[in-house]
C-alpha positions in Angstrom: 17.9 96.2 262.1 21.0 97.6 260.7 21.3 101.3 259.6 22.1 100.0 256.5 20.2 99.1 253.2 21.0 96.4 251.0 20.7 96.6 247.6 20.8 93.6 245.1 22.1 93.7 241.2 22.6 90.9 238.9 24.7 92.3 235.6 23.5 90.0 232.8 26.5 92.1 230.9 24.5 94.0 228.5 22.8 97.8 228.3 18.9 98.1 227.7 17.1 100.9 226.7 13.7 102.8 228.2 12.2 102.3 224.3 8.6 101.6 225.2 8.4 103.2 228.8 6.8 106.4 229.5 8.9 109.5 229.5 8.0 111.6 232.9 10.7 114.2 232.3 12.7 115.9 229.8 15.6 117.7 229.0 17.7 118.4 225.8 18.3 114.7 225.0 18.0 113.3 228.3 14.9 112.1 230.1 13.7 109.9 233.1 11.2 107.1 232.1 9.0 105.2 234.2 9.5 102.0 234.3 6.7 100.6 236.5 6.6 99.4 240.1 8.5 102.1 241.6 11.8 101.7 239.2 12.9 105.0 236.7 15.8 105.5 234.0 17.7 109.0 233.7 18.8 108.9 230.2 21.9 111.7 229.8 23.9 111.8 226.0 26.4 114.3 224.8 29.6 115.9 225.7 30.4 115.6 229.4 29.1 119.0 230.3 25.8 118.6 228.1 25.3 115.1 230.0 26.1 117.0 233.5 23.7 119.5 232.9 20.5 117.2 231.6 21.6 115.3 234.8 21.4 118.3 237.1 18.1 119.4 235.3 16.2 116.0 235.8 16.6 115.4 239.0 17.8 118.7 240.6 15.9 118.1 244.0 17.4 114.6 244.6 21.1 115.7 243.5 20.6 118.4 246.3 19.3 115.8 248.7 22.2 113.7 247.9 24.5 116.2 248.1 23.1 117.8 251.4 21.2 115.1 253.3 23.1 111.9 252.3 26.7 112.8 252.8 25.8 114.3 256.4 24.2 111.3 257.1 27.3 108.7 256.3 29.3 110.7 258.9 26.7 110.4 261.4 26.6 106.6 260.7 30.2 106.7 262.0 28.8 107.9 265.2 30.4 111.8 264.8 28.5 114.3 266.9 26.3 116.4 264.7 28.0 119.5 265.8 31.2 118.9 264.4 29.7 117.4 260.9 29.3 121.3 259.4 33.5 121.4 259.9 34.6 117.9 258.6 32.4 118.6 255.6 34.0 121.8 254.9 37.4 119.9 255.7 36.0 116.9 253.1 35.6 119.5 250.2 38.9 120.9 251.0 40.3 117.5 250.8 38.4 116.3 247.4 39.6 119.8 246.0 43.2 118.8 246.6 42.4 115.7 244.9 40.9 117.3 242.3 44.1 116.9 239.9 43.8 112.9 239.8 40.4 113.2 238.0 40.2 113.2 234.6 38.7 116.8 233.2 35.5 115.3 231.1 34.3 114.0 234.9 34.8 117.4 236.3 32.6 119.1 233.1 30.0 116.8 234.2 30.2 117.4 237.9 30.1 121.1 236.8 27.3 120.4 234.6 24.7 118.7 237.0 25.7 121.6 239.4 24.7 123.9 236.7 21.3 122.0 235.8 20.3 121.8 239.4 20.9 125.5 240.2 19.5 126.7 236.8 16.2 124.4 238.0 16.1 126.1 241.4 18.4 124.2 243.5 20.8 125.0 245.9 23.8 123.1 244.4 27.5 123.6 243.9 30.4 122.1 242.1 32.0 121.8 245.3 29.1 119.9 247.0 29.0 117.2 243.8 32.9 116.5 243.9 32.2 116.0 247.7 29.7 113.5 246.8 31.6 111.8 244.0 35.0 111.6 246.1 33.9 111.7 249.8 33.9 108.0 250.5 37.6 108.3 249.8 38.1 111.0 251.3 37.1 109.8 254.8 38.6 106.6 254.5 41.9 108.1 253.5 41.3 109.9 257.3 39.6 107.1 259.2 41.7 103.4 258.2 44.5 104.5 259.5 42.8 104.7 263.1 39.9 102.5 262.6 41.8 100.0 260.9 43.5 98.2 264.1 39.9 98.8 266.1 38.0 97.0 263.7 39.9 94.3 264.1 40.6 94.4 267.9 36.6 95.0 267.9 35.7 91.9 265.4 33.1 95.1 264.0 30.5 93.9 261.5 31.6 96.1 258.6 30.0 97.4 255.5 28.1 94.4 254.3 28.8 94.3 250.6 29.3 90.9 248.6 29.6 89.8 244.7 30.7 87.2 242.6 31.0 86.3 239.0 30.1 82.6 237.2 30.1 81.4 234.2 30.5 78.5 232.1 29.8 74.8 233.7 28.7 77.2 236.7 25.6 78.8 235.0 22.8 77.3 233.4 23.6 78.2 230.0 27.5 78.9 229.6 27.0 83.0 230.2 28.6 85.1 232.2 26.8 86.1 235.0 28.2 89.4 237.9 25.9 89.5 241.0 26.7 92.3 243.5 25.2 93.8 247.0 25.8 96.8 249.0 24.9 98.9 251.4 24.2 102.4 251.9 23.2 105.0 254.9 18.9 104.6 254.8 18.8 108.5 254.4 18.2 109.9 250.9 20.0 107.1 248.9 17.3 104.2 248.7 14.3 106.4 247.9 15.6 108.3 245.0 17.9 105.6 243.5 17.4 104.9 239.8 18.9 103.4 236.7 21.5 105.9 235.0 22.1 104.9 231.5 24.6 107.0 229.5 25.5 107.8 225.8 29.1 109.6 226.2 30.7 110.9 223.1 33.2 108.8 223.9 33.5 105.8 224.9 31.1 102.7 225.5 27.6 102.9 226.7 26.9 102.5 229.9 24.0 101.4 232.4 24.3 102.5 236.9 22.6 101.5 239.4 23.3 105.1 241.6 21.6 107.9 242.9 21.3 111.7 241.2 24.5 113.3 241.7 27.0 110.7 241.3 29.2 110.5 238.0 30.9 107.8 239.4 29.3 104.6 239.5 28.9 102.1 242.7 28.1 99.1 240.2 27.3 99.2 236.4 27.6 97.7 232.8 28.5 98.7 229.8 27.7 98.0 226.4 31.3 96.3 225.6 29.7 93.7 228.2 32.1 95.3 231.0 30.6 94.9 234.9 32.4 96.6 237.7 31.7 97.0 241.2 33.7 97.4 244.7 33.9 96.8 248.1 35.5 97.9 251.4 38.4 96.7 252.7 40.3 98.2 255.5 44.0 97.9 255.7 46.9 100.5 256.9 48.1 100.9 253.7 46.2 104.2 253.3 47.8 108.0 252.2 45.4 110.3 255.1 44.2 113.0 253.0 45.4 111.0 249.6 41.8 110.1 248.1 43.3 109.7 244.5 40.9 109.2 242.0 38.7 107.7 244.2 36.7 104.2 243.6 33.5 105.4 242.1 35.6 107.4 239.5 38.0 105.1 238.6 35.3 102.4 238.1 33.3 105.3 236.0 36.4 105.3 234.1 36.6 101.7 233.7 32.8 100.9 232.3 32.9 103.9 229.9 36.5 102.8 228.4 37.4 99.0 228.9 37.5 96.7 225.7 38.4 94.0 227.5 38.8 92.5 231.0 42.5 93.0 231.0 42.0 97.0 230.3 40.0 97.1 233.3 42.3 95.4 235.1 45.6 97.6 234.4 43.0 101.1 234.8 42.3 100.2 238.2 46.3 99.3 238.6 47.4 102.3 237.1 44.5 104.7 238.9 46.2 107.0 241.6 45.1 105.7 244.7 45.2 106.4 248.5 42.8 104.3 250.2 42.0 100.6 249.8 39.6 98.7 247.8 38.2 95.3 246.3 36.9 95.7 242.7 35.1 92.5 241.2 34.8 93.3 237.4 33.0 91.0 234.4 33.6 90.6 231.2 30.2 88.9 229.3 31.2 89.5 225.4 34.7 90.1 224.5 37.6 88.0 224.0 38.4 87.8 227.3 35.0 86.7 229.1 35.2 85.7 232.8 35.8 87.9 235.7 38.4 88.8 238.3 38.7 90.7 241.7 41.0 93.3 242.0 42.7 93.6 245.5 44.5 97.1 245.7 45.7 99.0 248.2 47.7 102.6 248.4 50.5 100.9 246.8 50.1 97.2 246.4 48.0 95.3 243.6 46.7 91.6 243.3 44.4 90.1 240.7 42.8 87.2 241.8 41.0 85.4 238.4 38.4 82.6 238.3 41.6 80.3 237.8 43.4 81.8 240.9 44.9 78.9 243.2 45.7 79.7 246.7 49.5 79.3 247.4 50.8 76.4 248.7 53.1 78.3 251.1 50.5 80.6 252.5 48.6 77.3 254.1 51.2 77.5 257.1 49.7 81.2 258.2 46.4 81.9 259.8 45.2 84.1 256.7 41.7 83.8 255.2 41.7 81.7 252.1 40.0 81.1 249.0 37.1 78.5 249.1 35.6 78.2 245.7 37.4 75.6 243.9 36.2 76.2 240.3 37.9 78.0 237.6 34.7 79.5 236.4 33.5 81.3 239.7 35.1 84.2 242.0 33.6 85.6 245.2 34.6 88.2 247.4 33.2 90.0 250.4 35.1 92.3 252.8 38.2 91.0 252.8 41.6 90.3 250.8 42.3 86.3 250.1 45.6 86.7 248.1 48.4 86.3 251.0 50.3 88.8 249.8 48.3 91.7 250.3 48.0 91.2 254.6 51.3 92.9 253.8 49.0 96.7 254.1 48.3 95.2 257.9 45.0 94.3 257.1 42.7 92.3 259.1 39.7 90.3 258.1 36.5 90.2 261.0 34.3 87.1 261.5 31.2 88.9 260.0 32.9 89.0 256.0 34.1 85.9 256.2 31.2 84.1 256.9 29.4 86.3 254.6 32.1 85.1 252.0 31.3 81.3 253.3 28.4 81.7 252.8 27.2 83.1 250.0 30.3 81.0 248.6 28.1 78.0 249.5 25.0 78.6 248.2 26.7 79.5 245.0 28.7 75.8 245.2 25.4 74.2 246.0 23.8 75.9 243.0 26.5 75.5 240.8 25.5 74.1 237.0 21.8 75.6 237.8 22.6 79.6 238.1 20.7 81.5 235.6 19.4 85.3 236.0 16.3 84.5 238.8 18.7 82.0 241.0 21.3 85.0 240.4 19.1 86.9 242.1 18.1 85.0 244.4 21.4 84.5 245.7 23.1 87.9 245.6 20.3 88.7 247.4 20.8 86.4 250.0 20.7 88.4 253.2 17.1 89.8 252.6 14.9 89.8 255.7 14.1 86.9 257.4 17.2 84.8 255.8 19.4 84.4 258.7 18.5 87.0 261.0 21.1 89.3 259.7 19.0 92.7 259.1 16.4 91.4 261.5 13.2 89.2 260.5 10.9 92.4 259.0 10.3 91.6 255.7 8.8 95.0 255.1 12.5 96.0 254.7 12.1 93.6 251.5 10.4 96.3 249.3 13.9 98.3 249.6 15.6 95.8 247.1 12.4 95.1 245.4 11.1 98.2 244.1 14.1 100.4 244.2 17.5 98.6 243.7 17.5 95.6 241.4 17.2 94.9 238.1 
C-alpha cells in the first residue's frame, strides 16, 4: 500500500448548501453541519478576517493538527530524517514569509484570522504555522525539483498519483459539463479531518472545497459562477529554489472566488507569480464559455491545452508524450505535460503517469456518450482498492474516498 490516500471529486459545477442538515457547531455566521455518514460542511461568510476567524474557531484542533502533524508528515514522506524536520520547517516559514508579498492581502487577513480563532479557542496556532500550510507545498518544490527532477526520471519514480479530466457535450449523458479529479495526500491528519468548506466572501463568487481546516487555498473546488479548478504535479527544472510565488493552492483560491469565465481563469493562473511548476485542469459548467482546459505552467513558460487542442504535426518526429483523447469535448491530464513545447523546462514524464493518463483516458473513451455524475464517479475513482493492484487489493482502504472525500 502506498503512503498515500486517494481522494475522489466529481464537480457537477454548482455550490449546495447545508439547508436541512444539522448544525454541530457555531460561530458568528459560520458553522459545521453534519451531513451524515461521516461527511461535515464548515460554513465561513464575511470579510476575510471575519471568515478566518469563524474558520479558526470551528475547527481549532484540526487546523492545529494540520498545521503541526500534517506538514511534518509530508517531509517525512520524502524520506528526511526526523531530526532535521524541526530546521527545514523553520527554514519553510522563512521561505513562505519571503513569499509573503505575492499573496494578495484579504488571503493573509484570513490566514491571520483562523490563527486568531484557533488560539482564542485554546489552540496552539500561529500565523506563521497557517502561511506554512497554505504555501509549503511550493515551497519545497521550489527547493527539491531542481535536484529531484533529473532522479525522478533517471529512477522511473511512481510520483504523486493525481488525475482529472473534464467532458461534456456528446461525451456526457446529458450535454453538461462534468470535472472529475483525484489526489493524493500524506495518510497523517489530512484524510480524517477533511470536510467540505463552503464560503460566502464579500467579494467575489461563492465557493464550495474539498480541503482540510487550515487551508485558505483550495486543492479542488467550485464556485457558484460554475468555475472548477484543480492541479497537479509536474516536475520540470524550470523552477526559482526558494521562489514559491503565490503558490498553487492560492492562486487557484484566487481563481474560484473571482473567475467569470473560463478565459479569466485561464489569464489568473498565467499572470500569477510563479516559481515552481504545475498542471491546473479548470471547468466552466454555466457561463459563456462552458468547457474546460488544462493549464501547463512552469516558472516562466505557459500552455493552454483546450478540449479542441490538436497535437502538432511536427512534434510526432520526437519521443515526447502525446495527447490521446481525440474529442473536442474531453481533456485529461495526469502527471505530465502533453503540449511539446513545454519539455523546454527539461521535464520528464515516468511510465507510472502515463499509463495512469492511458488509462483513465480509456475508460473515459469507452464510456464516452454514457458519463453522467455516478459513472463520473466511478471513473475518477478508478484506482480504488482492488482495481489494478495499484494501492494493493484491501478494500478496507475504500472507506477513505467513501466516507471522507467525495461528493
Amino acid at each position: 500500500m502506498k503512503a498515500y490516500i486517494l481522494a475522489a471529486l466529481l464537480l457537477c459545477l454548482a455550490v449546495g448548501t447545508a439547508s436541512g442538515y444539522e448544525v454541530v457547531k457555531s460561530c458568528g455566521k459560520g458553522y459545521i453541519a453534519d451531513l451524515g455518514n461521516g461527511k461535515y460542511l464548515m460554513h465561513l461568510e464575511g470579510t476575510p478576517y471575519e471568515m478566518g476567524y469563524q474558520h479558526g474557531c470551528l475547527a481549532g484542533e484540526q487546523v492545529e493538527r494540520m498545521t503541526k502533524e500534517f506538514v511534518k508528515s509530508v517531509l517525512e514522506g520524502y524520506d528526511i530524517p526526523e531530526d532535521l524536520i524541526p530546521g527545514l520547517l523553520e527554514l519553510g516559514k522563512e521561505v513562505a514569509k519571503k513569499n509573503e508579498k505575492y499573496v494578495p492581502s484579504e488571503f493573509i487577513e484570513e490566514m491571520k484570522g483562523i490563527a486568531d480563532g484557533a488560539r482564542d479557542a485554546g489552540y496552539d496556532v500561529s500565523y506563521e504555522d497557517v502561511l506554512l500550510l497554505n504555501m509549503g507545498f511550493d515551497v519545497i518544490l521550489s527547493i527539491a525539483y531542481p535536484i529531484a527532477t533529473p532522479i525522478v526520471a533517471w529512477q522511473d519514480k511512481e510520483g504523486i498519483a493525481c488525475d482529472g479530466f473534464v467532458a461534456m457535450d456528446d461525451a456526457t449523458s446529458d450535454g453538461r459539463v462534468l470535472m472529475g479529479r483525484s489526489f493524493m495526500f500524506n495518510p497523517e491528519v489530512f484524510h480524517e479531518v477533511a470536510m467540505l468548506i463552503e464560503q460566502y466572501p464579500e467579494k467575489g463568487h461563492r465557493f464550495v472545497s474539498v480541503s482540510a481546516p487550515g487551508f485558505v487555498g483550495v486543492t479542488a473546488a467550485m464556485s457558484s459562477a460554475g468555475i472548477a479548478i484543480g492541479m497537479d504535479m509536474v516536475p520540470a527544472m524550470d523552477t526559482k529554489p526558494f521562489v514559491s510565488g503565490t503558490g498553487c493552492l492560492l492562486t487557484a483560491r484566487q481563481v474560484v472566488q473571482y473567475a467569470d469565465e473560463l478565459s479569466d481563469a485561464v489569464n489568473m493562473v498565467k499572470s500569477s507569480k510563479r516559481g515552481v511548476p504545475w498542471l491546473y485542469v479548470v471547468g466552466d459548467g454555466q457561463g459563456r464559455e462552458k468547457g474546460g482546459a488544462v493549464l501547463e505552467v512552469s516558472a516562466d513558460k505557459f500552455a493552454v491545452r483546450y478540449m479542441d487542442y490538436e497535437y502538432p504535426e511536427w512534434a510526432m518526429s520526437y519521443d515526447l508524450p502525446r495527447q490521446i483523447e481525440d474529442k473536442d469535448d474531453l481533456v485529461v491530464l495526469a502527471n505530465h505535460y502533453i503540449v511539446p513545447e513545454m519539455y523546454s523546462t527539461i521535464s520528464y514524464a515516468v511510465n507510472d503517469s502515463l499509463w495512469r493518463y492511458e488509462t483513465l483516458t480509456s475508460l473515459i473513451l469507452e464510456n464516452y456518450g454514457n458519463i453522467d455524475v455516478e459513472k463520473g464517479k466511478e471513473l475518477v475513482d478508478y484506482l480504488h482498492p482492488p482495481n489494478y493492484g495499484y494501492y494493493g487489493y484491501d478494500e478496507k482502504y475504500r472507506w477513505l474516498q467513501q466516507e471522507r472525500c467525495s461528493t
